[in-house]
C-alpha positions as CSV (number, residue, x, y, z in Angstrom):
1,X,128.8,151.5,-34.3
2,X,125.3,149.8,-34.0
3,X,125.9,148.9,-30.7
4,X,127.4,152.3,-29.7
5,X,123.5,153.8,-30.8
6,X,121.6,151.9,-28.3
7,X,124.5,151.6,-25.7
8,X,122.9,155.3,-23.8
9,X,119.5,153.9,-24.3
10,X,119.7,150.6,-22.8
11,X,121.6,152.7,-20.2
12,X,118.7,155.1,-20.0
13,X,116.6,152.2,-19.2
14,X,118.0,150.2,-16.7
15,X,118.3,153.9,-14.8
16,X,114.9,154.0,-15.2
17,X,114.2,150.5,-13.8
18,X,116.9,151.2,-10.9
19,X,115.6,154.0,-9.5
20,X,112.1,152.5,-9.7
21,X,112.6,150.2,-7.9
22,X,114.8,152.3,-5.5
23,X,111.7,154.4,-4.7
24,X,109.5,151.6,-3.8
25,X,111.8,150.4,-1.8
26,X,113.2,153.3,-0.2
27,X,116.5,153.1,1.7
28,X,115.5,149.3,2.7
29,X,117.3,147.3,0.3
30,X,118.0,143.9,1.6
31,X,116.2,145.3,5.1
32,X,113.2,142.9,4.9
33,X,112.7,138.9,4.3
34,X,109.8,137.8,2.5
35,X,108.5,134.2,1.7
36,X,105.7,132.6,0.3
37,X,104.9,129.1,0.7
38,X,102.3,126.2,-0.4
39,X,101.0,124.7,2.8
40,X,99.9,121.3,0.9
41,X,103.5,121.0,-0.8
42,X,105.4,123.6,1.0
43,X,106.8,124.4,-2.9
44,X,108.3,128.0,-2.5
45,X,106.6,130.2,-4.7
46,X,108.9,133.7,-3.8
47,X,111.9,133.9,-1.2
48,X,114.0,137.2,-0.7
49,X,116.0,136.8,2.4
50,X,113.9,133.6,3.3
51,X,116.7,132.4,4.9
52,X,118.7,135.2,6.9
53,X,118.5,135.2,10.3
54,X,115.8,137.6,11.8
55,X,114.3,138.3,15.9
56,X,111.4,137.2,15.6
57,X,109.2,139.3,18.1
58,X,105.8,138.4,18.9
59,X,105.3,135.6,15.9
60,X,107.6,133.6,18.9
61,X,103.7,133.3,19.8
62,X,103.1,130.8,17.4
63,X,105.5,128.5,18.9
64,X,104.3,129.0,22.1
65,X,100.4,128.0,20.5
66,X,102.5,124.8,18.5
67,X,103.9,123.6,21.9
68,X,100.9,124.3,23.9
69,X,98.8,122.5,21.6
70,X,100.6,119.8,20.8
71,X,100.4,119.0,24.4
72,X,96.5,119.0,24.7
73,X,96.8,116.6,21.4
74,X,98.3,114.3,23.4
75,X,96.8,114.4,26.5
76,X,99.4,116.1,28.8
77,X,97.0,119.1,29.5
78,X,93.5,119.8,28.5
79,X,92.0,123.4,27.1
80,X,89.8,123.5,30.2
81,X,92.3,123.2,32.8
82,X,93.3,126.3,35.3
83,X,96.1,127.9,35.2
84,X,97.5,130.6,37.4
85,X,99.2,133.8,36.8
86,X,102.4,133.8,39.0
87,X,104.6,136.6,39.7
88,X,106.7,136.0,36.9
89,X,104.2,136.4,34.5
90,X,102.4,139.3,36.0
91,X,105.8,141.2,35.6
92,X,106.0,140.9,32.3
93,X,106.2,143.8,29.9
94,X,103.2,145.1,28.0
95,X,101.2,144.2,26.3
96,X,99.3,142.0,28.4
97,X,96.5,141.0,29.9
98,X,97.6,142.9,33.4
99,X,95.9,140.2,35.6
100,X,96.6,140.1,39.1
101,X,98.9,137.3,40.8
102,X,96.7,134.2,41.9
103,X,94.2,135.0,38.8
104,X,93.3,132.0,37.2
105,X,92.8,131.0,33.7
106,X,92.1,128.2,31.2
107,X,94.6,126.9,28.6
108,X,91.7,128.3,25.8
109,X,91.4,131.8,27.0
110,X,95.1,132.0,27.5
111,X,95.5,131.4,24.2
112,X,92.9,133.3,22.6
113,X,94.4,136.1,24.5
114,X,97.5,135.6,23.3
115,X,96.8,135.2,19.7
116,X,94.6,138.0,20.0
117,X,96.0,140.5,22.3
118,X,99.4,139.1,21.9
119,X,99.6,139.3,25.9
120,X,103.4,138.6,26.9
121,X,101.6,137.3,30.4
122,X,99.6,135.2,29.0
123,X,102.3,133.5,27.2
124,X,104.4,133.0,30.4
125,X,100.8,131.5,32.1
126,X,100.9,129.2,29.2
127,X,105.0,128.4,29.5
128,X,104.8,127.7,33.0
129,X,101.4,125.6,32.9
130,X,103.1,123.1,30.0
131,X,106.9,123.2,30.8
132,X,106.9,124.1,34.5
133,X,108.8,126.8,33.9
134,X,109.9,129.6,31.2
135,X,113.2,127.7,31.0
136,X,111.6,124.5,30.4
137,X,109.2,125.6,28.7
138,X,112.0,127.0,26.2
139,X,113.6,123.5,26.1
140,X,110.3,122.3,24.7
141,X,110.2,124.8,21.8
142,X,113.5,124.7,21.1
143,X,113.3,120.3,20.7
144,X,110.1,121.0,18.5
145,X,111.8,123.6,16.4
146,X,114.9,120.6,15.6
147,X,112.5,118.2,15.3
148,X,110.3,120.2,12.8
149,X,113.7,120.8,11.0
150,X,114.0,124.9,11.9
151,X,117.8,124.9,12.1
152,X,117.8,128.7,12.5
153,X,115.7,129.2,15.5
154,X,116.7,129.6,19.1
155,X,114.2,130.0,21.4
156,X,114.8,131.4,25.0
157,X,111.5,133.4,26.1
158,X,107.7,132.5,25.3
159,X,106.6,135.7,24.2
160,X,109.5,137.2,21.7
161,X,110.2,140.0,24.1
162,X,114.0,141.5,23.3
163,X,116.8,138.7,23.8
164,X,119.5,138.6,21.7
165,X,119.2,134.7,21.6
166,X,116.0,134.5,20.2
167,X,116.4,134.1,16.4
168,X,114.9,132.6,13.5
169,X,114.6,133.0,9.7
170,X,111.2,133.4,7.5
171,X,112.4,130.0,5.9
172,X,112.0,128.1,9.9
173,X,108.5,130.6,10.3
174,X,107.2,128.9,7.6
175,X,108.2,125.5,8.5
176,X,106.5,126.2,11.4
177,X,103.5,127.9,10.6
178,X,103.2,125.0,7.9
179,X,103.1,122.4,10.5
180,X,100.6,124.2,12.8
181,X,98.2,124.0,9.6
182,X,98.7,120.9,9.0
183,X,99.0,119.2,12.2
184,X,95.9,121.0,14.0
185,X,93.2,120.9,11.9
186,X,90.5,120.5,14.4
187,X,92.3,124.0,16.3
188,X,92.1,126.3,13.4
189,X,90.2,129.1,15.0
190,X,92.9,130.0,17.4
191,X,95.0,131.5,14.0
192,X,92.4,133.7,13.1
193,X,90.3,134.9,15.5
194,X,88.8,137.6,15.1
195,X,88.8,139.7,18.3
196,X,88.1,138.9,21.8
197,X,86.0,140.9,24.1
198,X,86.7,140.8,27.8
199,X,84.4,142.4,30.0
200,X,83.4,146.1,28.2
201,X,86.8,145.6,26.5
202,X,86.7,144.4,22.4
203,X,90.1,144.3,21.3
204,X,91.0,143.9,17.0
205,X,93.4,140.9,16.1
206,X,97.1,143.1,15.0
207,X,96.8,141.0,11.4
208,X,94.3,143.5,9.9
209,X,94.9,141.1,6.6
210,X,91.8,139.4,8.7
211,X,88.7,140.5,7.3
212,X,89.9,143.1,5.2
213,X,92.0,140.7,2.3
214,X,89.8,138.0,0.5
215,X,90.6,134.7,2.1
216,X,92.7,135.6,4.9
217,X,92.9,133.0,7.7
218,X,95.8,133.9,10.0
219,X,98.4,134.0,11.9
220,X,100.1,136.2,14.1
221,X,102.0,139.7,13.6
222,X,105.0,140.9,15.8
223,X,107.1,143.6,16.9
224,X,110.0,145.0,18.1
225,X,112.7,147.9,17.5
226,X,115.3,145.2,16.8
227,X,112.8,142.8,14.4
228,X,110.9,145.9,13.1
229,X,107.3,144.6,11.8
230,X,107.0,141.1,11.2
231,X,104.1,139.1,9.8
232,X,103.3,135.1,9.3
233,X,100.1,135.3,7.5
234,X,97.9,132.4,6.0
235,X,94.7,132.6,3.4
236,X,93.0,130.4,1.0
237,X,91.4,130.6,-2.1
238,X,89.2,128.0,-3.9
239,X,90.9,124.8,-2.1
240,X,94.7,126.5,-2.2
241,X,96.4,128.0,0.8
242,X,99.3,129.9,1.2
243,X,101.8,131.1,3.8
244,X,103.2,134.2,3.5
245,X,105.8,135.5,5.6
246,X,107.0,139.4,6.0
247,X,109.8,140.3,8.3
248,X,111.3,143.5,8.8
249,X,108.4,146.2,7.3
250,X,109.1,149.5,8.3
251,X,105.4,149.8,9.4
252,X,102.5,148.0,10.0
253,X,100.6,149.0,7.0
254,X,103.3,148.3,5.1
255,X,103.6,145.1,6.6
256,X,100.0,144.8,5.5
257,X,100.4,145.7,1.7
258,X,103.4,143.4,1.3
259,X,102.0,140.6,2.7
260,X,99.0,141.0,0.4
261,X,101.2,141.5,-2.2
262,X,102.4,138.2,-2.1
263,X,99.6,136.4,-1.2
264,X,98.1,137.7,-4.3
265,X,101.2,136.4,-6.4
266,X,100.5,133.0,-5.0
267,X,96.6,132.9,-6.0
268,X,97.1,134.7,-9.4
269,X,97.1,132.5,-12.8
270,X,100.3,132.5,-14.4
271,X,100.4,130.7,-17.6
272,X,104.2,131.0,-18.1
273,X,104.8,129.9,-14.9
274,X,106.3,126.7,-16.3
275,X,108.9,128.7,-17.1
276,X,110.1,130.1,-14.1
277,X,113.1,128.5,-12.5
278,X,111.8,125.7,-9.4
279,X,112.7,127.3,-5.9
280,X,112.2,123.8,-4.0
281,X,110.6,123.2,-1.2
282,X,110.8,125.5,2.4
283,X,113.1,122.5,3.9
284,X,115.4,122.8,1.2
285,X,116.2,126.6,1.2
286,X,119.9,127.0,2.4
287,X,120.3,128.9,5.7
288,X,122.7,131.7,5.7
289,X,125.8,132.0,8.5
290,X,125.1,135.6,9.8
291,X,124.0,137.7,12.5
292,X,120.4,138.9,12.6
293,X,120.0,142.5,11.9
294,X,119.3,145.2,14.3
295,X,116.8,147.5,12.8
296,X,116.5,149.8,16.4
297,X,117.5,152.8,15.2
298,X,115.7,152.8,12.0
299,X,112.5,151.8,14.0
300,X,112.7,153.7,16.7
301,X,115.0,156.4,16.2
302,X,113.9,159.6,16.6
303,X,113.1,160.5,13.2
304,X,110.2,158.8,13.2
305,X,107.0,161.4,13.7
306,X,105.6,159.2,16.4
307,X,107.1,155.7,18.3
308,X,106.1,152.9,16.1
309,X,103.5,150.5,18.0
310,X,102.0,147.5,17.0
311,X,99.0,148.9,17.4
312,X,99.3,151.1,14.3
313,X,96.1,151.4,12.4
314,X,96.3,150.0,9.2
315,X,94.2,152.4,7.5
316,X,96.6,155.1,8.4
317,X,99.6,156.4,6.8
318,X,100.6,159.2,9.3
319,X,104.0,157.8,10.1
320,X,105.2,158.2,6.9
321,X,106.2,160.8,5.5
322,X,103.7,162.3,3.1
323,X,106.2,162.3,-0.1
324,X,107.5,158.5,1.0
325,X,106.9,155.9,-1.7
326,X,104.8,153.4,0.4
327,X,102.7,156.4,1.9
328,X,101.4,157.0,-1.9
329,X,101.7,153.2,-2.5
330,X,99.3,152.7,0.4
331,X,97.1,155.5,-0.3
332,X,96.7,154.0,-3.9
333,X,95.7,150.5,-2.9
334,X,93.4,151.8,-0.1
335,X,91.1,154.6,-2.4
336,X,87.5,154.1,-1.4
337,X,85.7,151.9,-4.4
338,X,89.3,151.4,-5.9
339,X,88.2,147.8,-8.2
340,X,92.3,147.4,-7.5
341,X,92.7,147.3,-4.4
342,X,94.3,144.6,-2.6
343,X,93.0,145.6,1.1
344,X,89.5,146.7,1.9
345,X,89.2,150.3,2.9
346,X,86.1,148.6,5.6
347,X,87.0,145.3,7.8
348,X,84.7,142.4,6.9
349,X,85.7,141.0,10.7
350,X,82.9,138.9,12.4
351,X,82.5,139.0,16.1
352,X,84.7,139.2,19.0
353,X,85.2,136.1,21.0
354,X,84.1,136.1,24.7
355,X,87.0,135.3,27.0
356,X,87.2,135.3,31.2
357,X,89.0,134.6,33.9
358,X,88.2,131.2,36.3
359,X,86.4,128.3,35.3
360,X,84.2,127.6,32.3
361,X,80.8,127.3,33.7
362,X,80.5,123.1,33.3
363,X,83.4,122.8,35.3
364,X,82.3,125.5,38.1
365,X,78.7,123.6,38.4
366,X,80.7,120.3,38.5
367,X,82.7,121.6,41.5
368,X,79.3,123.0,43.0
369,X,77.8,119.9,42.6
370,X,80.4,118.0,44.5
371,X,80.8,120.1,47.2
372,X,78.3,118.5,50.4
373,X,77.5,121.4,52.0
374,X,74.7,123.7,50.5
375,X,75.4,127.5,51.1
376,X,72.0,127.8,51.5
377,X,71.6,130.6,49.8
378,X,69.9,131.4,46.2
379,X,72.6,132.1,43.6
380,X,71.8,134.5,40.5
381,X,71.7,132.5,37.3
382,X,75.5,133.4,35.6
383,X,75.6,134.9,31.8
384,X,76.7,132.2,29.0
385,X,80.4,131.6,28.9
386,X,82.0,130.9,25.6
387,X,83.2,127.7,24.2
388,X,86.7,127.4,22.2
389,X,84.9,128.9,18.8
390,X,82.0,130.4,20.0
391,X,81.3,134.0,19.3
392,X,79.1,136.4,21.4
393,X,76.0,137.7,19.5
394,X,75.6,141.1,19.2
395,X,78.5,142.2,19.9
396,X,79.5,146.0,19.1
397,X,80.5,145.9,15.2
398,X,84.1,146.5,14.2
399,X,83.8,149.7,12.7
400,X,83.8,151.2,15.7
401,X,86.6,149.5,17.5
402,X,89.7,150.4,15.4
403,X,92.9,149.9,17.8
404,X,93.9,153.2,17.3
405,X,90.0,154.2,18.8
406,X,90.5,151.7,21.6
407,X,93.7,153.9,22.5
408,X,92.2,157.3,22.5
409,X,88.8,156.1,24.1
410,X,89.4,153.0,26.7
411,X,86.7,152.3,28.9
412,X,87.3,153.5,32.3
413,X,88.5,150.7,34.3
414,X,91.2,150.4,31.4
415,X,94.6,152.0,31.5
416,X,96.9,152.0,28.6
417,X,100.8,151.1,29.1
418,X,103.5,151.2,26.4
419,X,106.0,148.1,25.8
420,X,109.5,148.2,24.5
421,X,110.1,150.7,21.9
422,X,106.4,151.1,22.0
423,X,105.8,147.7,20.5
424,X,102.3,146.0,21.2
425,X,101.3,148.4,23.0
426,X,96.8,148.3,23.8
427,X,94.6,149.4,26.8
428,X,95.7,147.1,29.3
429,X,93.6,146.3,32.5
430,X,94.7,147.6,35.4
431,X,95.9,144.6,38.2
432,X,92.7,143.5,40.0
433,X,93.8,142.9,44.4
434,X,91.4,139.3,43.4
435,X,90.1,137.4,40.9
436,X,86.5,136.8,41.2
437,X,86.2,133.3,39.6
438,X,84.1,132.4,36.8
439,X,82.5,135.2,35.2
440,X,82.7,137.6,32.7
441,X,83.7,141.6,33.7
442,X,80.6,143.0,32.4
443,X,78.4,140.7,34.6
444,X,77.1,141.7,37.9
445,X,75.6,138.5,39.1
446,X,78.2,136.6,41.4
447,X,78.0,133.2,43.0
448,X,79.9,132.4,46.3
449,X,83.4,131.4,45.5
450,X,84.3,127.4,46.1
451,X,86.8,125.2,47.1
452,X,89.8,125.8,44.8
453,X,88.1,128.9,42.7
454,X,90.1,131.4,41.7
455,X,89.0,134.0,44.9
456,X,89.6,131.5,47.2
457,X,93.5,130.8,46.1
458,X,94.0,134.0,45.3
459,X,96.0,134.9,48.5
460,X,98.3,131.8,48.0
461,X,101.8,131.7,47.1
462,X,102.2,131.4,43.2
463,X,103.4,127.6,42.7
464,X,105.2,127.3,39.6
């Protein structure tokens, strides 16, 4: 009889929990894989999904940086040496950079550009420049992946554009991301870069985390139709940093919030925690035998009010429908002065980085020097070229270069393209007939092109 009273109000309360926890999550249950990690121990602190196999999109990139570094670590390439974009990598799809075939370009500015920008050429420059070729250069992510121990990732493209081979889990992310922490200390920058500015162009790193949560320090975001939004995101607070990683969000804001959310798990003091059950270590998580999902239509289909884009602005909600859970949840954590509030409303970003095409400037006065015969004529005196790190003073604050402004306003010699199911897309520069060497776009000044500068190759066959 006792247990017959309570029986409707222990019912009554797990409703109440249930469809809670149904509204935050919407119609996504089990649509999303999130993990957070220790980068010191790599002790799992939260895993939903960790282990189900996911596309990974344009967090692929990360790999891409992994390989390409760990080749200038031991000597095989160095951040100052040219590359070229070929024909294969000017046809990639957006975004990219949009250079013209022959344009050359270090190993540092290809990557900045594709941590940044997350250009899909640039990652091809890179691919061909370390492994020869894409395939190759697939080979060499896909031995680095076993030998890091990511036993759910196949790798067949550089850049995470749609393949149905190219898989991984957020368990093998953060495996990966892990290692890039740990085994590239002095190359830390590249993860969270700010911005880059190329020419009259200032473009936003996609992880708006950067700057706008409280110890933020990387890595790279991604999408697709198939993946939806996916996030690998790092930050550190007094001495402990964590590795969060968010696949599957239904937008990029909420990718945002969720990977805040459980960064901010990670960081908080738990007193009790001795009493929650050990998840392991990352390396010990159990993969799951399964097929990755395909999230297309619920990305892309046409219910959506407008194609979802990486480029969403995180500081708006319009793609969400104005009931939805996450569009109030959003609006909550983002009220101006909110003491709550896991994101800042205003990005705390510091400058953009200066990036260009040819030579940095030691290397084109090395060349100069070397070459016997004086032009004789009187060359301007070239603008400062950044250094790997460096950041351009006085550059135009970030307030006023939201991507969603760079969209609507690009600056004229800029044209914007869209990418599949609308993912990544940015202004995008149109194809130049030649490069012009070293220099940066803005700069007027010009020296006479030498021996082996990009304008002088520019009308040779690509060489892969």
């Amino acid at each position: 009889m006792h247990s017959r009273l309570f029986r409707p109000a222990q019912t009554l309360t797990f409703a109440i929990f249930a469809c809670a926890a149904m509204a935050l999550a919407g119609t996504r249950a089990g649509a999303e894989a999130l993990l957070l990690v220790e980068v010191d121990s790599g002790k799992v602190l939260h895993a939903e999904n960790a282990t189900y196999p996911w596309y990974p999109a344009s967090v692929t990139k990360i790999m891409t940086a992994y390989v390409t570094l760990r080749a200038v670590k031991e000597g095989r390439i160095t951040l100052d040496k040219l590359l070229p974009v070929s024909h294969n990598a000017a046809a990639q799809a957006p975004t990219k950079m949009g250079f013209a075939v022959g344009t050359q370009v270090t190993v540092d500015n290809a990557l900045k550009m594709l941590m940044v920008k997350s250009a899909n050429d640039m990652a091809v420059v890179l691919a061909e420049g370390v492994g020869g070729s894409i395939e190759g250069f697939a080979d060499l992510m896909n031995r680095n992946a076993r030998r890091l121990g990511m036993t759910q990732s196949s790798f067949v493209n550089p850049n995470g554009l749609p393949a149905d081979e190219q898989i991984t889990s957020a368990r093998d992310l953060a495996i990966l991301a892990r290692a890039a922490l740990r085994e590239f200390p002095e190359y830390d920058h590249y993860w969270h870069l700010p911005g880059i500015r190329f020419g009259k162009q200032v473009i936003r790193n996609y992880n708006t985390l950067l700057g706008r949560y409280p110890g933020a320090d990387g890595m790279k975001t991604g999408f697709i139709c198939a993946s939806g939004f996916n996030l690998v995101a790092s930050a550190t607070r007094d001495g402990k940093r964590l590795i969060a990683v968010v696949l599957g969000a239904p937008s990029g804001p909420v990718r945002a919030v969720k990977t805040a959310q459980l960064l901010e798990r990670g960081f908080a003091s738990n007193p009790l925690s001795w009493l929650t059950p050990s998840l392991g270590t990352v390396e010990s998580l159990q993969p799951i035998n399964a097929s990755p999902p395909n999230l297309r239509e619920e990305m892309c289909g046409p219910h959506r009010k407008r194609p979802a884009s990486e480029e969403e602005d995180d500081t708006n909600v319009a793609n969400l429908p104005s009931d939805s859970p996450y569009a109030v949840f959003l609006s909550s954590l983002r009220a101006p002065n909110s003491k709550g509030a896991l994101l800042r409303q205003d990005s705390q970003l510091g400058q953009p980085v200066e990036v260009f095409t040819g030579a940095p400037k030691k290397l084109a006065t090395q060349v100069a020097a070397a070459d016997p015969k004086p032009s004789g004529k009187a060359t301007a005196a070239k603008p400062a070229v950044a250094t790997p790190g460096m950041v351009r003073a006085g550059a135009v604050p970030w307030t006023d270069l939201s991507p969603s402004a760079l969209a609507h306003s690009p600056p004229a010699e800029f044209a914007t393209a869209p990418s599949e199911g609308g993912a990544d897309s940015v202004p995008m520069p149109r194809a130049r007939p030649k490069a012009t060497g070293e220099k940066t776009i803005a700069a007027k000044p010009q020296t006479p092109p030498q021996a082996g500068s990009p304008k002088a190759s520019a009308k040779t066959p690509d060489k892969k």
